[in-house]
LUMZA-15398 format. One record per residue: residue in three letters; z, y, x of N, C-alpha, C in turn. Coordinates in pm, whole numbers, padded with zeros to 5 digits, always signed. Atoms other than C-alpha are relative to their C-alpha. Layout:
<sites>
ALAZYXZYXZYX ...
</sites>
This chain:
<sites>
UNK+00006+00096-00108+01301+03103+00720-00041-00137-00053 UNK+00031+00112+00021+01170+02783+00727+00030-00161+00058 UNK-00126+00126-00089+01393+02469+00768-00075-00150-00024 UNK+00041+00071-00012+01289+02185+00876+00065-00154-00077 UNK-00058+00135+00101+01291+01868+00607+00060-00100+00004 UNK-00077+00146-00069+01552+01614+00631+00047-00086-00090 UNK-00007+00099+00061+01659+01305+00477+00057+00007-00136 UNK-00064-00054+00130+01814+01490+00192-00120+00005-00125 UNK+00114-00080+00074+01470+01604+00106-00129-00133-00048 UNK+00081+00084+00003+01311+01274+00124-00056-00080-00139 UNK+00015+00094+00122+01184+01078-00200+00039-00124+00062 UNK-00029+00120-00005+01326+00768-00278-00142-00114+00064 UNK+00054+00080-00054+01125+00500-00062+00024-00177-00036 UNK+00011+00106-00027+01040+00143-00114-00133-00072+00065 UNK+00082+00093-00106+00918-00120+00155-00036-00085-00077 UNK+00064+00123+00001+00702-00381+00095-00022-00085+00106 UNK+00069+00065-00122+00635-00669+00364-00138-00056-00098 UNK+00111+00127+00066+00268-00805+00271-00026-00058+00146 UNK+00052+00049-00118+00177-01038+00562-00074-00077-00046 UNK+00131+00045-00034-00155-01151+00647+00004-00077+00090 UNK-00017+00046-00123-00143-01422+00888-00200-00007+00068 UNK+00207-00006-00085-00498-01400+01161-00024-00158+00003 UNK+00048+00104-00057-00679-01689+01154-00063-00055+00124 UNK+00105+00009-00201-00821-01621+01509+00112-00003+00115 UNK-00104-00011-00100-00449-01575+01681+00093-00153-00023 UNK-00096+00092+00055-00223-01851+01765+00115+00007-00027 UNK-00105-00016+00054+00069-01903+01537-00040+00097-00173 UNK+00071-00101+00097-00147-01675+01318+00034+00148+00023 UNK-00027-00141-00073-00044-01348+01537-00106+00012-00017 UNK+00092-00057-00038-00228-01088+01542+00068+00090+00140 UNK-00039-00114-00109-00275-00825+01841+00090+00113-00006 UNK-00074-00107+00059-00060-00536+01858-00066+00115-00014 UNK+00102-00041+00066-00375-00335+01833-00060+00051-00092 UNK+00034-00002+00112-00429-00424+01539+00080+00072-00127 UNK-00095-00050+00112-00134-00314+01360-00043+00126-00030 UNK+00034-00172+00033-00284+00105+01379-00081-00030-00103 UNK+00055+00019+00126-00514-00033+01124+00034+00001-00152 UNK-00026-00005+00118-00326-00071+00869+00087+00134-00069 UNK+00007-00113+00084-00205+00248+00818-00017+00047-00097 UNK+00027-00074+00116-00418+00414+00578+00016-00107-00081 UNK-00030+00092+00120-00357+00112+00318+00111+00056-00079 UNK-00113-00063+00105-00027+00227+00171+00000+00164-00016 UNK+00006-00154+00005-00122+00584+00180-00157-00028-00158 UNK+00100+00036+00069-00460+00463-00013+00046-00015-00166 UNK-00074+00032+00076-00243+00265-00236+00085+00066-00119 UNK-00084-00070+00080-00008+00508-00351-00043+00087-00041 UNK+00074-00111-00004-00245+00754-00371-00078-00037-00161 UNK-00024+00077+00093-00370+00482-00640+00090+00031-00100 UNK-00150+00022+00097-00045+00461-00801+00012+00151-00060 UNK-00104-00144-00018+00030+00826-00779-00144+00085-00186 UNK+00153-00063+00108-00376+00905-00982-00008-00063-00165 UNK+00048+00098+00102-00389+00597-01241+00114-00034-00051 UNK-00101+00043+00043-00033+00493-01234+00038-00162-00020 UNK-00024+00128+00048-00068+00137-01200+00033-00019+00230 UNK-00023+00060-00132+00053-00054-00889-00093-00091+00078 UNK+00034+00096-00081-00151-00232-00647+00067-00120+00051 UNK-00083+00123-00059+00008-00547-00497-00093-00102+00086 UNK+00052+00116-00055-00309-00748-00367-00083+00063+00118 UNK+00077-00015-00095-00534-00699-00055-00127-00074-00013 UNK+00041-00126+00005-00830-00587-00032+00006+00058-00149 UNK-00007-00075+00114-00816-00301-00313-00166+00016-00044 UNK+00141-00009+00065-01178-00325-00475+00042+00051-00128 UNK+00025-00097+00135-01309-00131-00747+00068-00121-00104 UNK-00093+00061+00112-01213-00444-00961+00109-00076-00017 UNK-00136-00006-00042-00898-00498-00847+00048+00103-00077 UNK-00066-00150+00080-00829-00120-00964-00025-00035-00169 UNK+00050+00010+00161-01020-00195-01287+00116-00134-00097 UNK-00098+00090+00117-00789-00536-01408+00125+00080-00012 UNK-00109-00086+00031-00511-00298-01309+00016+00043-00119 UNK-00006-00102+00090-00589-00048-01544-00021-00051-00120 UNK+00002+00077+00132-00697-00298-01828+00140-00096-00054 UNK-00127+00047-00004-00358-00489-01775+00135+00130-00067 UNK-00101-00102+00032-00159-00143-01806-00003+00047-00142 UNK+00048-00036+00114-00376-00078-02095+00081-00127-00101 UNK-00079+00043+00103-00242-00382-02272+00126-00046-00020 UNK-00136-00050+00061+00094-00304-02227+00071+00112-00090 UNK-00016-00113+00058+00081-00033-02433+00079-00053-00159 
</sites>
């Protein structure tokens, strides 16, 4: 049988807040819209983390973004 996964089963989780304030909303809101967007980012991210082993932390993730990562990790060795 096949039981359905519960909080027992979960990996340890940590949150991040990164906030972005909009320069086009006032107060610097954004729409609520907008929020489905960001989604795939921490899936991206960890997906990152999970391949290379180094952490992301900045927005947007560019190729050399990934690359000081990995030269940084490198000279902690």
């Amino acid at each position: 049988d096949y039981l359905m996964p519960g909080p027992a089963e979960l990996p340890d989780m940590e949150s991040v807040v990164l906030e972005f304030p909009s320069s086009n909303g006032p107060y610097g809101v954004k729409g609520v819209g907008e929020m489905t967007a960001n989604c795939p980012i921490p899936a991206i991210v960890n997906a990152i983390n999970n391949a290379l082993g180094v952490r992301i932390t900045t927005l947007p993730v560019t190729p050399e973004v990934v690359l000081r990562a990995l030269e940084e990790k490198e000279g902690q060795v």
